[in-house]
C-alpha positions in Angstrom: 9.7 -18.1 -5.3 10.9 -16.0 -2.5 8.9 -11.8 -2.9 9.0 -9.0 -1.1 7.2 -6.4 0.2 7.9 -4.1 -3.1 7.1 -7.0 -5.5 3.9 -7.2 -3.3 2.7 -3.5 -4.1 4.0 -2.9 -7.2 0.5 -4.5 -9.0 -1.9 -2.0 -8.9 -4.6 -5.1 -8.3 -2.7 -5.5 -5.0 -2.0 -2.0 -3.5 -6.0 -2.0 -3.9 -6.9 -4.9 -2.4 -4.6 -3.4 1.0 -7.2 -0.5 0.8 -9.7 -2.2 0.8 -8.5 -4.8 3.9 -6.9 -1.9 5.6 -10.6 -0.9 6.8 -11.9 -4.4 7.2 -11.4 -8.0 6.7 -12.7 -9.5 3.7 -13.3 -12.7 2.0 -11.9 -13.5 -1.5 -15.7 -13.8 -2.7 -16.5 -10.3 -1.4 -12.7 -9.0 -2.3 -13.5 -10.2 -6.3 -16.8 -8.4 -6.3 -14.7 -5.1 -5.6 -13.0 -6.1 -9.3 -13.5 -7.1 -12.7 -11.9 -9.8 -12.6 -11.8 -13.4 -11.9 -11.9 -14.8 -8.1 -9.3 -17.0 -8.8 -7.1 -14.2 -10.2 -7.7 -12.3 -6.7 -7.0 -15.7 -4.5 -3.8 -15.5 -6.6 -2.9 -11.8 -5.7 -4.3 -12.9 -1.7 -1.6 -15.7 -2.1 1.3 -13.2 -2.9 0.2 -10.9 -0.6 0.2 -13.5 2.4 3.8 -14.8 1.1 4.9 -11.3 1.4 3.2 -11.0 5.0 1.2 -8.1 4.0 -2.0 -9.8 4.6 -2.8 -12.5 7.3 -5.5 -15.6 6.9 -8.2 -16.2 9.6 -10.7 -19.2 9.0 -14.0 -18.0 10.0 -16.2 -21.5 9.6 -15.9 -22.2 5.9 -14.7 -18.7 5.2 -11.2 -17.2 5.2 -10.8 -13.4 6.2 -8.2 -11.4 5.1 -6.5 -9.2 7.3 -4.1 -6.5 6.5 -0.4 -6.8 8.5 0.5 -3.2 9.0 3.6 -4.0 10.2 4.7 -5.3 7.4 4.2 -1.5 5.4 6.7 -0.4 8.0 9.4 -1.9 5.5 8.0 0.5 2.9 8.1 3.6 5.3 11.4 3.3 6.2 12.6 2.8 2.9 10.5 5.6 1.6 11.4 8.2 4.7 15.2 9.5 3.7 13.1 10.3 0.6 10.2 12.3 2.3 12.7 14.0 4.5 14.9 14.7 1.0 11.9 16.4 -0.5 10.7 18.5 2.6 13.8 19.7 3.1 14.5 21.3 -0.5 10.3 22.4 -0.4 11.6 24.7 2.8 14.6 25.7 1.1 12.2 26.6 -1.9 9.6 28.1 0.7 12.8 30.4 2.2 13.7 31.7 -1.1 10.4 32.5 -2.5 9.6 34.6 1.1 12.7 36.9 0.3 11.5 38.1 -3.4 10.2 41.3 -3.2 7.4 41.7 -5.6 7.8 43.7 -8.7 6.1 47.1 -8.7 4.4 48.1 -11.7 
């Protein structure tokens, strides 16, 4: 099954395992201890996550580090960015108006 990006991060389990990988790489071992759950059920999140790109493999000996692919957010950014602009734009507008009330004298 073909995901993207937005299936990736819309699990809560996965948008924490990126904060955690943003910092540092991590193993699946030391990535389950982070969670209570099962390290199977996070080597099942890791596999989505590396479908999706958001996370690259490197074999270390027997271990495998995870890396986060920051890149890979940029889809999120740009899709997210009208939105942000959107919103500051109408926070100015709401800024402007509030600046011209006079405040009531008692």
């Amino acid at each position: 099954m073909r995901r993207d990006v937005f299936q990736a991060i819309a699990d809560p389990t996965r948008r924490a395992i990126i904060v955690l990988i943003a910092t540092q790489a991590m193993t699946p071992n030391a990535l389950a201890e982070c969670f209570d759950t099962s390290r199977q059920a996070i080597s099942k999140h890791l596999r989505i996550l590396t479908e999706c790109q958001l996370v690259k493999q490197e074999q270390t000996g027997r271990e495998i580090y995870y890396h986060f692919n920051p890149k890979k957010m940029k889809e999120v950014a740009d899709f997210i960015e009208p939105f942000r602009q959107m919103w500051d734009t109408r926070f100015n507008q709401l800024d402007n108006l509030l600046s011209t009330i006079k405040p009531i004298k008692k």
